[in-house]
C-alpha positions in Angstrom: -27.7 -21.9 -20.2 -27.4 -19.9 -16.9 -24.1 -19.6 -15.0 -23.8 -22.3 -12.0 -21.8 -21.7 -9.0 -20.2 -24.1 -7.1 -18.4 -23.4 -3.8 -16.0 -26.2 -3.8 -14.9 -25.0 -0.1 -15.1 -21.6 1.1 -13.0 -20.1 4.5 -9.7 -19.6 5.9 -8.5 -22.8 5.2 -8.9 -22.6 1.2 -11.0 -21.3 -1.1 -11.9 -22.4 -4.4 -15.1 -21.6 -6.8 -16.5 -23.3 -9.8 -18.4 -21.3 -12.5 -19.9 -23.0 -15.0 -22.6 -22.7 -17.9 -22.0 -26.1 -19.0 -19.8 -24.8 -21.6 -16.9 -22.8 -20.2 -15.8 -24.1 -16.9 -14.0 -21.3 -14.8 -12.0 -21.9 -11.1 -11.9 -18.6 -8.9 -9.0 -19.2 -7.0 -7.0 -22.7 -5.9 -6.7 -22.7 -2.3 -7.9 -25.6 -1.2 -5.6 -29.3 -2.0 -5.1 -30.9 -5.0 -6.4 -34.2 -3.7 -9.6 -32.1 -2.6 -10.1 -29.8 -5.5 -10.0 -32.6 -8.0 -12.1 -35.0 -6.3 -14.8 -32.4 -6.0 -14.6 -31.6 -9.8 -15.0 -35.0 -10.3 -18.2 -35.0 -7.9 -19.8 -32.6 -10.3 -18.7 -34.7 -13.5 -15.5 -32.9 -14.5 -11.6 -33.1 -14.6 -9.1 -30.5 -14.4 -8.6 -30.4 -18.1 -12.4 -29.5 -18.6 -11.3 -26.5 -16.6 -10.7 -23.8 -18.9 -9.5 -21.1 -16.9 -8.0 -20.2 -13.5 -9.0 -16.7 -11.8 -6.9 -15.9 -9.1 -7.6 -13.2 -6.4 -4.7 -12.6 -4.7 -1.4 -14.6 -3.7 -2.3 -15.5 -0.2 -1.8 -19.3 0.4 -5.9 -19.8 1.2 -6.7 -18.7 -2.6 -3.2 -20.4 -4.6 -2.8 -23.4 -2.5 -2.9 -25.6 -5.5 -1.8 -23.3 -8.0 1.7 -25.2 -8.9 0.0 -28.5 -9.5 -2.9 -27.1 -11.9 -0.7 -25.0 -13.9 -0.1 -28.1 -16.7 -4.0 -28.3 -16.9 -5.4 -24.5 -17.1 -4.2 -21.1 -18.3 -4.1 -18.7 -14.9 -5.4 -15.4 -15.2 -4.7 -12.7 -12.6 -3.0 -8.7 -12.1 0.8 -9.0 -13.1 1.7 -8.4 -9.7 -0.5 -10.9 -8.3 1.0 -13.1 -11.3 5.0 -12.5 -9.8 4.2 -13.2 -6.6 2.8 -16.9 -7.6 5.9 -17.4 -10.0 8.0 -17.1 -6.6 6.3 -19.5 -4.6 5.2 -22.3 -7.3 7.9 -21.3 -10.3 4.7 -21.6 -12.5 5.9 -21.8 -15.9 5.5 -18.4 -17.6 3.7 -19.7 -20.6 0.8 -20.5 -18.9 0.3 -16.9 -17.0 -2.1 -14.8 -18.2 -1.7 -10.9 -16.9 -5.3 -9.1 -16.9 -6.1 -5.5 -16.2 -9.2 -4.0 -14.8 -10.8 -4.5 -18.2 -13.6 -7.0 -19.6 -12.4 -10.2 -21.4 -13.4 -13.2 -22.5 -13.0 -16.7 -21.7 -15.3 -19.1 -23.4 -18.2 -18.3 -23.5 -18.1 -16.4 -20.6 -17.0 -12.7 -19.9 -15.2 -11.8 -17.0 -14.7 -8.4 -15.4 -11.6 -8.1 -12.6 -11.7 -5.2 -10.0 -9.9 -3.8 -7.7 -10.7 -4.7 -3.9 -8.9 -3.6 -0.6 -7.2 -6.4 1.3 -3.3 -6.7 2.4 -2.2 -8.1 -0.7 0.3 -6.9 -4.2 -3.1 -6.0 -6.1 -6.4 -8.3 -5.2 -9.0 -8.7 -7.1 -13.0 -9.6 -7.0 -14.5 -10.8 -10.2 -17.8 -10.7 -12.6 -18.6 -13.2 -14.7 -21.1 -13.1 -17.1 -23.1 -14.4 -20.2 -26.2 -13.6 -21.9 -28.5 -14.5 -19.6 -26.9 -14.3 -16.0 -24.1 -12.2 -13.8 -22.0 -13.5 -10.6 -20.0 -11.7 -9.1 -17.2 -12.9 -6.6 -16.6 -10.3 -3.6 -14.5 -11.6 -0.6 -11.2 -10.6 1.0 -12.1 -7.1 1.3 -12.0 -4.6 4.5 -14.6 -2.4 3.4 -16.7 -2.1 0.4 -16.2 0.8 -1.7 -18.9 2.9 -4.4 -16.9 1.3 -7.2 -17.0 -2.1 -6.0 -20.3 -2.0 -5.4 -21.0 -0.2 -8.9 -19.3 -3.6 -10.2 -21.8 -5.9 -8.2 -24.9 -4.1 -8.5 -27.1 -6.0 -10.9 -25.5 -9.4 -10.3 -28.3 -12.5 -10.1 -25.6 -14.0 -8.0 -23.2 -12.6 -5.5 -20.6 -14.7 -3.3 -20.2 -12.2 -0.7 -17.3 -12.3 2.4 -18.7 -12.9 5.8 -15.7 -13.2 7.5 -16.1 -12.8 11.4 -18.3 -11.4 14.0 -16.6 -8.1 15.6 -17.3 -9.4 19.0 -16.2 -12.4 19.0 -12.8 -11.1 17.0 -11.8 -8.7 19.8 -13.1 -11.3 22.4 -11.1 -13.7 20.9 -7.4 -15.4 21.2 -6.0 -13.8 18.2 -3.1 -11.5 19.2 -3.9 -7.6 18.8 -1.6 -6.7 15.8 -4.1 -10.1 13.7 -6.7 -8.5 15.6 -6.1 -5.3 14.1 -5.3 -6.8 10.7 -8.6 -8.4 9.8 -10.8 -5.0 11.5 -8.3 -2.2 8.9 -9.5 -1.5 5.5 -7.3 -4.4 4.0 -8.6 -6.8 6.2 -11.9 -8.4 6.1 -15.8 -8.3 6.3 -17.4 -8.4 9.2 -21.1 -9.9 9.7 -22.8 -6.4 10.3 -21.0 -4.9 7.2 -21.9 -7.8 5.0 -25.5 -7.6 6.1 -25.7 -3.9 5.1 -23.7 -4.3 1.7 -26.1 -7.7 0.8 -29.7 -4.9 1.6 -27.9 -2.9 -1.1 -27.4 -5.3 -3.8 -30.4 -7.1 -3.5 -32.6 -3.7 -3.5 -30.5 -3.1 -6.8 -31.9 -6.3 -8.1 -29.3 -9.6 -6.8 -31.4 -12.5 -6.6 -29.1 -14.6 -4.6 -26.8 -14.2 -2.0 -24.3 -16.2 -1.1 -22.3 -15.7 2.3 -18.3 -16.9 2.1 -14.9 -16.9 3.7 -16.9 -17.8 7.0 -13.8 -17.9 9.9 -13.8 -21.3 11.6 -12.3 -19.2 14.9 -14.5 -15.8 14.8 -17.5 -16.4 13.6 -20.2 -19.2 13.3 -22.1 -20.1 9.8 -25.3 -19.4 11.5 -24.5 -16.4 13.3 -23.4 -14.7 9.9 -26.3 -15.9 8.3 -28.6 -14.9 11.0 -27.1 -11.5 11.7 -27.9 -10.8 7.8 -31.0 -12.8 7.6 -32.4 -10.9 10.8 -31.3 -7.3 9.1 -33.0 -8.0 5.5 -36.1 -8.6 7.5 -35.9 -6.0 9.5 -35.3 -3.7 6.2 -38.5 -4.8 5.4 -37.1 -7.3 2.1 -39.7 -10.5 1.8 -38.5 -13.6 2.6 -39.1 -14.5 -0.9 -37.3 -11.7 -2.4 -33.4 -13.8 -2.3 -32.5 -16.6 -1.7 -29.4 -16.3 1.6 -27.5 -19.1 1.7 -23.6 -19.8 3.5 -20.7 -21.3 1.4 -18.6 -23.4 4.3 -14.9 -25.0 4.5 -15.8 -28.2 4.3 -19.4 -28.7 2.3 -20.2 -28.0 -1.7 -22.4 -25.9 -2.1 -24.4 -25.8 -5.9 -26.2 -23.0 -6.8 
């Protein structure tokens, strides 16, 4: 059975990503509510204790939101650091933390490969997952992407990329200059040009779907960052037929 994504909401808000192969069901991250997550999982026919994993990025509220109420239901895998800065905000009991290195492991029936991404955070992560048939990878919450990180992505069917903001509407924007500053640095966050260029390379290294995420509600516009990617893999000279481009949004689930 391939792997099946499932953005259950996707942006500054919360974040918070199903993968599944009908076997071994995996969450990327808890960011959005309780109430929210689980009514979603139920949407797609599951409860939290079908849920046999938690990945966690990083520690920033938007990606462990709901990290205090799931941690009865689900062991919660992550980078020890990562792991001690959710014990101090949710006192998660210890038993049910799982510390994870940049090495391959196993959950289920599905492999999973952490690496290292660049974002203002103790040590955040982006994730492949994997089985016999199909790799995702999860790659948001980044300021730039690096030769490594892309070494990790390249080859992915799927890959749930960060879209975060347009640059002009960022530094046109109300945002004071030191947030300003924050999301354009190398541990801030994608912009719509830089996503566009890193989606060209993937998919000419064989992605088959791309999925744009972490969409910001104040500087950017789901159609404007899938238009400003759209309009540059056609321009590249890509076939409309060669991926599939869709947006994950805050609100929406999206199943691919």
């Amino acid at each position: 059975m391939a792997i099946k994504i499932c953005s259950l909401g996707s942006g500054s808000k919360g974040n918070c990503v199903l993968v599944t192969d009908d076997r071994t069901n995996l969450l990327i991250d808890a960011g959005l509510s309780p109430v929210s997550t689980v009514k979603k999982l139920k949407e797609l026919g599951l409860e939290l204790t079908d849920v046999d994993g938690l990945l966690l990025t990083h520690e920033h509220d938007d990606h462990i939101r709901s990290v205090g109420a799931f941690a009865d239901f689900m062991p919660i895998f992550s980078h020890p650091d990562t792991l001690e800065q959710v014990v101090k905000k949710y006192s998660v009991p210890l038993k049910h933390l799982m510390e994870t290195e940049e090495a391959e492991f196993s959950i289920g029936t599905l492999d999973v490969k952490p690496f290292r991404v660049s974002h203002d955070a103790v040590h955040p992560y982006g994730y492949s997952i994997k089985d016999w048939e199909t790799k995702f990878t999860y790659l948001t919450d980044t300021g730039y992407v690096s030769k490594g990180m892309m070494a990790e992505a390249k080859g992915s069917n799927v890959v749930m990329l960060e879209s975060n903001h347009d640059k002009e509407l960022l530094l046109r924007g109300r945002y004071p200059e030191y947030l300003k500053r924050r999301i354009l640095s190398e541990k801030g966050h994608l912009n719509n040009e830089e996503t566009a260029l890193t989606a060209f390379d993937l998919i000419v290294n064989g992605t088959e779907k791309i999925i744009l995420a972490h969409v910001s509600e104040n500087n950017n516009l789901p159609e404007l960052a899938y238009w400003t990617t759209e309009n540059f893999l056609r321009r590249s000279g890509l076939e409309k037929g060669a991926y599939k481009l869709t947006v994950a949004t805050q609100r929406d689930t999206l199943v691919l």
